[in-house]
PATIDO-339085 format. One record per residue: residue number from 1; residue in three letters; chain; x negated, y, z of N, C-alpha, C, O, CB in turn. Coordinates in pm, 1 decimal, padded with zeros to 6 digits, always signed. Each point is the difference from the previous one (the first is absolute). Glycine has a CB too. Layout:
N
{koldren:NUM	fivo:Ala	kelo:A	n_xx:X	n_yy:Y	n_zz:Z	ca_xx:X	ca_yy:Y	ca_zz:Z	c_xx:X	c_yy:Y	c_zz:Z	o_xx:X	o_yy:Y	o_zz:Z	cb_xx:X	cb_yy:Y	cb_zz:Z} $
...
REM end
This chain:
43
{koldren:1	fivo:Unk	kelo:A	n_xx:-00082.5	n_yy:-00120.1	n_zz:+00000.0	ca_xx:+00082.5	ca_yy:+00120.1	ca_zz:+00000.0	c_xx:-00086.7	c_yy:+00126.3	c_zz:+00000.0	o_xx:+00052.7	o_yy:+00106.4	o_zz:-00032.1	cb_xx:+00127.8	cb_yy:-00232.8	cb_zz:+00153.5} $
{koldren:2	fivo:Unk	kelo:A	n_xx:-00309.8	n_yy:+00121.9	n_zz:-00087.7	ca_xx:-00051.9	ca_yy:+00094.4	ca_zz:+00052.7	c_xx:-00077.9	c_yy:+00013.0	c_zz:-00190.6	o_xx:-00014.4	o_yy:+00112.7	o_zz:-00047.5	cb_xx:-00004.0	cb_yy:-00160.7	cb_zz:+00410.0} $
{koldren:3	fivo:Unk	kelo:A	n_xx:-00006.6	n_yy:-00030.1	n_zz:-00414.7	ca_xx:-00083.1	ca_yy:-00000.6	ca_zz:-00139.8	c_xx:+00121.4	c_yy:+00089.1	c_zz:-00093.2	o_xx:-00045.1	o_yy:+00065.3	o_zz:-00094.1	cb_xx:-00116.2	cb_yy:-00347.1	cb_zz:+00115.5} $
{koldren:4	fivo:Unk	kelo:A	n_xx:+00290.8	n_yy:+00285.6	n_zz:-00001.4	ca_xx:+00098.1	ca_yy:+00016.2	ca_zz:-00048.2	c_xx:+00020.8	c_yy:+00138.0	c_zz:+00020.2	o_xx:+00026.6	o_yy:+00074.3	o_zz:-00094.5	cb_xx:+00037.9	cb_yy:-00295.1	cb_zz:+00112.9} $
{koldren:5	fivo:Unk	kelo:A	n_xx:-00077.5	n_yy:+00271.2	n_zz:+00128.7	ca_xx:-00018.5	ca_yy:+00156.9	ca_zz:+00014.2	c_xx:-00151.3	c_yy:+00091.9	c_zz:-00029.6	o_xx:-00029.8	o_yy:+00115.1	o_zz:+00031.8	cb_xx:+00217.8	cb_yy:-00183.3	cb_zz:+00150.5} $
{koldren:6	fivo:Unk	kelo:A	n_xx:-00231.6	n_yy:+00008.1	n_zz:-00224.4	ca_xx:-00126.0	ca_yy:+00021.6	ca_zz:-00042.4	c_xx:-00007.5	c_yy:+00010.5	c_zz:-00158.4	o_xx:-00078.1	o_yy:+00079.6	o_zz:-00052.2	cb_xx:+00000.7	cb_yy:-00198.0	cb_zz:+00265.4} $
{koldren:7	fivo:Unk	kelo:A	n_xx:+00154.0	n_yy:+00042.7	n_zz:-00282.6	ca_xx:-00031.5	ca_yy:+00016.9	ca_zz:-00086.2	c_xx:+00120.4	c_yy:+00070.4	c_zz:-00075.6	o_xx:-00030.4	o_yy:+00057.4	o_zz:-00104.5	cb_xx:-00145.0	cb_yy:-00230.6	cb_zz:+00147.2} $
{koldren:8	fivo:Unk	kelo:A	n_xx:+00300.8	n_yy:+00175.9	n_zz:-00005.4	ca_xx:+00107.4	ca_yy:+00087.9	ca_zz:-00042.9	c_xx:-00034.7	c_yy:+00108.4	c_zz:-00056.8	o_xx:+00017.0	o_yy:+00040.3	o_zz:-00115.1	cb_xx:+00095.6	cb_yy:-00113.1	cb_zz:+00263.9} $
{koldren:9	fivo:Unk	kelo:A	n_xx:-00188.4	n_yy:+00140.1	n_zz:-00014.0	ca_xx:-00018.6	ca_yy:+00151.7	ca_zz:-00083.4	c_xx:-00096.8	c_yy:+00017.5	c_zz:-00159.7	o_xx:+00045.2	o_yy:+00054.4	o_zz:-00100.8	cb_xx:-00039.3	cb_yy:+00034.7	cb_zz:+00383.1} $
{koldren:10	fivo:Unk	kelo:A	n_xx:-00152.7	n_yy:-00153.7	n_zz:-00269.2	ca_xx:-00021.9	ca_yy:-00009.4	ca_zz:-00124.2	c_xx:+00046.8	c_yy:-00057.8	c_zz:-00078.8	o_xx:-00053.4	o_yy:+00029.5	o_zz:-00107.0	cb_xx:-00068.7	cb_yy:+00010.4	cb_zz:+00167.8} $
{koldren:11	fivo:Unk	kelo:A	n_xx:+00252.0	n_yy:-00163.6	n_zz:-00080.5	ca_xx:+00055.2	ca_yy:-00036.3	ca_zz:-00131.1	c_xx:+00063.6	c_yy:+00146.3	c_zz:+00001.4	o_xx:-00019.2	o_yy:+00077.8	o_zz:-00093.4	cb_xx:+00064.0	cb_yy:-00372.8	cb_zz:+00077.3} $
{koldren:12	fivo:Unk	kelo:A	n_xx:+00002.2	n_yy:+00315.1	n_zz:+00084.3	ca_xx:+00112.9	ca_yy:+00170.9	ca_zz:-00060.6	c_xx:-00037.9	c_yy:+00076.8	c_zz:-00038.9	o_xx:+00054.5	o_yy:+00047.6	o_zz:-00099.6	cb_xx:+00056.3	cb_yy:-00029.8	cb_zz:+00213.2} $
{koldren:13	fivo:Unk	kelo:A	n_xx:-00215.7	n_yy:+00035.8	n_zz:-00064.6	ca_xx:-00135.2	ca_yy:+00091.7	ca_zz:-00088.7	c_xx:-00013.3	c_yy:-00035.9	c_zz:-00130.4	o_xx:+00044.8	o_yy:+00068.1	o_zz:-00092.2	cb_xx:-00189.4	cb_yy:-00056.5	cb_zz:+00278.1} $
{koldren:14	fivo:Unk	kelo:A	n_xx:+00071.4	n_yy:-00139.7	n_zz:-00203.3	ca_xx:-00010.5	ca_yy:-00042.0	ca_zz:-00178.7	c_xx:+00078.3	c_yy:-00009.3	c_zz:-00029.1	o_xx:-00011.9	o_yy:-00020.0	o_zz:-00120.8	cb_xx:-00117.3	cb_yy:-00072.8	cb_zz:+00083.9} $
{koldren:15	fivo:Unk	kelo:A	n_xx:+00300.9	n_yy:+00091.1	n_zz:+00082.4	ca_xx:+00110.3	ca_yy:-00008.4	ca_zz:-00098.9	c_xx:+00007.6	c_yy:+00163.0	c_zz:-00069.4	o_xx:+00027.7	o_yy:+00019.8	o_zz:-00118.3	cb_xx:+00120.6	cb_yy:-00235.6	cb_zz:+00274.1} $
{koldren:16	fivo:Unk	kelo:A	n_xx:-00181.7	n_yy:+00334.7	n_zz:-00046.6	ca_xx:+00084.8	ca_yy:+00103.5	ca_zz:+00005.8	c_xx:-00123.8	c_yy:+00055.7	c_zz:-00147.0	o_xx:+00043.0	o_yy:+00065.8	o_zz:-00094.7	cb_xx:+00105.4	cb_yy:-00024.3	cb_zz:+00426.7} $
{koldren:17	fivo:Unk	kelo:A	n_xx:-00300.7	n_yy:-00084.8	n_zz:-00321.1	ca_xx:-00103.8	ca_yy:+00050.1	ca_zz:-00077.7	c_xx:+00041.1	c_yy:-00052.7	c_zz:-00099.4	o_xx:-00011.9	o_yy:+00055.1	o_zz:-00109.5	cb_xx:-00163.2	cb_yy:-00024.1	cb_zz:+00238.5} $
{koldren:18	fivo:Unk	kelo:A	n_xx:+00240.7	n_yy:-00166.1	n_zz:-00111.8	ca_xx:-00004.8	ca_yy:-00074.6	ca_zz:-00166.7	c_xx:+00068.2	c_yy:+00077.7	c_zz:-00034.5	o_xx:-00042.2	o_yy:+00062.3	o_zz:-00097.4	cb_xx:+00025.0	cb_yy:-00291.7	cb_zz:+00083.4} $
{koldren:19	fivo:Unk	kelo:A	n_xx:+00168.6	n_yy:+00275.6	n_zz:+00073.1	ca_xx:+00133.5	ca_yy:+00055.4	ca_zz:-00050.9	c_xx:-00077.0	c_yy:+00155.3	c_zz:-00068.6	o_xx:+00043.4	o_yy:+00041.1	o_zz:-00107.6	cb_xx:+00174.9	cb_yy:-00172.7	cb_zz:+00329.9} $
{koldren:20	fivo:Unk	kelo:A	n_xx:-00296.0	n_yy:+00184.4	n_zz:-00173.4	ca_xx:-00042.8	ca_yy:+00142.8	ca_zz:-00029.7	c_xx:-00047.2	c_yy:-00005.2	c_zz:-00154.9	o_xx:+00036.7	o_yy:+00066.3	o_zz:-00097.1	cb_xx:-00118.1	cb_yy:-00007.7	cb_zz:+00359.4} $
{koldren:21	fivo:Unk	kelo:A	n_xx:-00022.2	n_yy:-00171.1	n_zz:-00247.5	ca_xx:-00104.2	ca_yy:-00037.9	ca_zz:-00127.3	c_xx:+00112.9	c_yy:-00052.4	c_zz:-00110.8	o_xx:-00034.3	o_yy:+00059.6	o_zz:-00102.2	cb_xx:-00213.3	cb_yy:-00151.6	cb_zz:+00257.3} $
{koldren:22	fivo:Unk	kelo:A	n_xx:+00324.0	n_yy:+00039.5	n_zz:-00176.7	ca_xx:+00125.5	ca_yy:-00046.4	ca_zz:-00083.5	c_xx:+00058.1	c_yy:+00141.9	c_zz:-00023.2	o_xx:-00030.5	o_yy:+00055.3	o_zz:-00105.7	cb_xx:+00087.6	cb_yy:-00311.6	cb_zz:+00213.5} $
{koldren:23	fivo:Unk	kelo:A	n_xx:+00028.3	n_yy:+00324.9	n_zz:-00014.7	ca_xx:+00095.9	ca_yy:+00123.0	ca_zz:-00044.3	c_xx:-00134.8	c_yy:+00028.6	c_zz:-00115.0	o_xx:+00004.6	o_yy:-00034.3	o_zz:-00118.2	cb_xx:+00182.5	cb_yy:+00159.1	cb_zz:+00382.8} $
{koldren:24	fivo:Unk	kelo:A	n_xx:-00316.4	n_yy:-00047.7	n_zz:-00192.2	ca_xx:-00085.7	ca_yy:+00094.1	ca_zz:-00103.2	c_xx:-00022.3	c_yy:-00079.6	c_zz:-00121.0	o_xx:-00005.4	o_yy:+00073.0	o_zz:-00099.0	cb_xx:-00123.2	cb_yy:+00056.2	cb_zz:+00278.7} $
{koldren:25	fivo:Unk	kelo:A	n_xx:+00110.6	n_yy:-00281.1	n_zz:-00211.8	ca_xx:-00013.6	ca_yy:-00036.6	ca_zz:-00095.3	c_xx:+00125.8	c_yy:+00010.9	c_zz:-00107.4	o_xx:-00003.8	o_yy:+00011.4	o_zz:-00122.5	cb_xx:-00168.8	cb_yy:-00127.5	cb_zz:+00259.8} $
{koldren:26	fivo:Unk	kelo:A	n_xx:+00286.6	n_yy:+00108.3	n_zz:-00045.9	ca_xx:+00119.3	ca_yy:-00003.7	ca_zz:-00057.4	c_xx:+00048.7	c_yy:+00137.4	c_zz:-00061.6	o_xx:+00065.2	o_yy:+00013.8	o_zz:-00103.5	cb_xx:-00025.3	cb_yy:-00201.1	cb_zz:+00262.4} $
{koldren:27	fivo:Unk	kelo:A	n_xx:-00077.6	n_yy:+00269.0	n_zz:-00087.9	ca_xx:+00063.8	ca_yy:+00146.3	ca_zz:-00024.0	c_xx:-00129.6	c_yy:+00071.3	c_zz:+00013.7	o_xx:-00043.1	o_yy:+00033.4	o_zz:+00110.3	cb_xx:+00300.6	cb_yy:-00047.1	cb_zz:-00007.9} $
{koldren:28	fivo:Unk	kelo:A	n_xx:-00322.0	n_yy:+00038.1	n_zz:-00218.0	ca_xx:-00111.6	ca_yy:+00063.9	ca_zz:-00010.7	c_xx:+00015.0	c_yy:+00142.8	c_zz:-00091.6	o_xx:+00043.6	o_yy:+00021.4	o_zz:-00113.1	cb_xx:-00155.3	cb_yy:-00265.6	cb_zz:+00149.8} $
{koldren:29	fivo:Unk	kelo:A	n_xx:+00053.8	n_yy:+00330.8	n_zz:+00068.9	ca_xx:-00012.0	ca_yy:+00116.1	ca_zz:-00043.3	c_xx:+00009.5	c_yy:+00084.1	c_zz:-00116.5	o_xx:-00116.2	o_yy:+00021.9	o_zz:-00034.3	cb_xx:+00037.2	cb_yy:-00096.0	cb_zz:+00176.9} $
{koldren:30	fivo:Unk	kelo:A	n_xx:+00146.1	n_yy:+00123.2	n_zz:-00208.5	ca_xx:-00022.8	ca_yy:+00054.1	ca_zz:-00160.4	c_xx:-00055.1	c_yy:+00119.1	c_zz:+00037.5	o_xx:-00116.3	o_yy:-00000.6	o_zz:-00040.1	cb_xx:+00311.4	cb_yy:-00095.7	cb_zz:-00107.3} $
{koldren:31	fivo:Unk	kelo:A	n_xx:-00167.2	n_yy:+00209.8	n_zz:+00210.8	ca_xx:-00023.0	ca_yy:+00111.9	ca_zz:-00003.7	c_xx:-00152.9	c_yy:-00003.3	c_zz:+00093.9	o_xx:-00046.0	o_yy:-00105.3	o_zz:+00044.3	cb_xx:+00329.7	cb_yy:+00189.8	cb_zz:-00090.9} $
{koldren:32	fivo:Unk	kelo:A	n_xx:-00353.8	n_yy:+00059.9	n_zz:+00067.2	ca_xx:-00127.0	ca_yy:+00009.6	ca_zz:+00008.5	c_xx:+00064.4	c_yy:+00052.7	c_zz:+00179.8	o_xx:+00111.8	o_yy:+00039.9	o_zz:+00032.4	cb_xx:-00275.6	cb_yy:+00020.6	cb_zz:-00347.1} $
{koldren:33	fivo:Unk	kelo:A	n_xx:+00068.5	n_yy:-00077.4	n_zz:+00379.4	ca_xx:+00048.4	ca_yy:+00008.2	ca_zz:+00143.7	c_xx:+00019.8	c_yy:+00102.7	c_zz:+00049.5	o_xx:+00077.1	o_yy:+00021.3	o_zz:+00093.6	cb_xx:-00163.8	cb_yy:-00172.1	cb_zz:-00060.3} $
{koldren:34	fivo:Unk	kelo:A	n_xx:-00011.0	n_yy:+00262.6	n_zz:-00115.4	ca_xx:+00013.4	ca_yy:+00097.6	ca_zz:+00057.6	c_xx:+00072.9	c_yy:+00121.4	c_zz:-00064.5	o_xx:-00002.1	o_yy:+00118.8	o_zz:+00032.4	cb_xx:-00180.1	cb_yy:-00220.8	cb_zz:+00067.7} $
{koldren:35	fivo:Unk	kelo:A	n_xx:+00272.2	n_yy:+00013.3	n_zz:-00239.6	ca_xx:+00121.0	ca_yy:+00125.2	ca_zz:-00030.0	c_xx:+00113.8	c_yy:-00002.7	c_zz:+00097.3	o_xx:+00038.1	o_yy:-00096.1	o_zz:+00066.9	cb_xx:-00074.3	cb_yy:+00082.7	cb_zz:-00318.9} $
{koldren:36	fivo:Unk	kelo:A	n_xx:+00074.1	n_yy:+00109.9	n_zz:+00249.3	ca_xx:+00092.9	ca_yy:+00064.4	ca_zz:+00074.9	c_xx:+00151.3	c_yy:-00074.6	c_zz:-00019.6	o_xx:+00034.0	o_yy:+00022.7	o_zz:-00116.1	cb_xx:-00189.1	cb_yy:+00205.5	cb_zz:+00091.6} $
{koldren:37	fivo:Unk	kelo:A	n_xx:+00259.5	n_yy:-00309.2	n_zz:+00094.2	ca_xx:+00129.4	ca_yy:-00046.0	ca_zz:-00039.5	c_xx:+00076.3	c_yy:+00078.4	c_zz:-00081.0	o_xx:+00022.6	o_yy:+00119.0	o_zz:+00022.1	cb_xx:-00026.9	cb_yy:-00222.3	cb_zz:+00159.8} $
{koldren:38	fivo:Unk	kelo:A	n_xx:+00038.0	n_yy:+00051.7	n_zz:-00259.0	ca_xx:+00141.8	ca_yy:+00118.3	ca_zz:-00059.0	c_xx:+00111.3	c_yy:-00022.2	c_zz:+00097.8	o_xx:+00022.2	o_yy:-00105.6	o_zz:+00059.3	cb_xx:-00053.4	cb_yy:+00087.8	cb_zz:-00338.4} $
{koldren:39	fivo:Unk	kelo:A	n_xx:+00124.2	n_yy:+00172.3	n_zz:+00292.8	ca_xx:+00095.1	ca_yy:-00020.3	ca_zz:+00051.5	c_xx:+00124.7	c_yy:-00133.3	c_zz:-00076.6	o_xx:-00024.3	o_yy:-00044.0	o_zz:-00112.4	cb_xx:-00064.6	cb_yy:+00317.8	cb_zz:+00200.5} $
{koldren:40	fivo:Unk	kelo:A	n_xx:+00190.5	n_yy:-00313.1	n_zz:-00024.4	ca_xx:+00086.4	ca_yy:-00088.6	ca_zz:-00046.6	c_xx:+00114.6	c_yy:+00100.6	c_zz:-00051.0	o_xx:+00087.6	o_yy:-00032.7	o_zz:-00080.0	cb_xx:-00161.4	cb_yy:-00178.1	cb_zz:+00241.8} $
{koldren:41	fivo:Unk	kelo:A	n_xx:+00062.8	n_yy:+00313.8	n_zz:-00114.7	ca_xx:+00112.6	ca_yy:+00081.2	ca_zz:-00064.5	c_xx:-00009.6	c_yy:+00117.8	c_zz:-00047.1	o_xx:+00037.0	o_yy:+00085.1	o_zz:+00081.0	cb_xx:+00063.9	cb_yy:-00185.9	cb_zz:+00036.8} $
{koldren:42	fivo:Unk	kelo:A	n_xx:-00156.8	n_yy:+00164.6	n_zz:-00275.5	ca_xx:-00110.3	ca_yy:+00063.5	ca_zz:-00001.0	c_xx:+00125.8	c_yy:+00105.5	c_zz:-00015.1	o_xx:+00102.2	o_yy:-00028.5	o_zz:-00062.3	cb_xx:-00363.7	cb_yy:-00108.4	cb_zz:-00029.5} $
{koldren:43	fivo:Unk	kelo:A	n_xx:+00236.7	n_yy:+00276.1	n_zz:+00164.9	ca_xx:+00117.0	ca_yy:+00120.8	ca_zz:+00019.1	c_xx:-00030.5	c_yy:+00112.0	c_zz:-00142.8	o_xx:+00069.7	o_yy:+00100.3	o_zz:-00015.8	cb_xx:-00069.1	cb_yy:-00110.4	cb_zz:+00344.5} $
REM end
């Protein structure tokens, strides 16, 4: 039980890093980082 609380927290860690590394692979950046957002509702 005790190997089990021990190791919980790092499986959840590599889930939460894997999950990070997937979104960015998944949804990768088009625009340059440091232009500015356009508004969504341009007045």
């Amino acid at each position: 039980m005790a190997v089990f609380a021990v190791m919980m927290p790092v499986l959840m860690l590599g889930v939460v890093l894997a999950l990070g590394r997937y979104e960015e692979w998944l949804l990768p950046s088009a625009r340059h980082p440091d232009e500015p957002e356009k508004p969504a509702l341009p007045h």
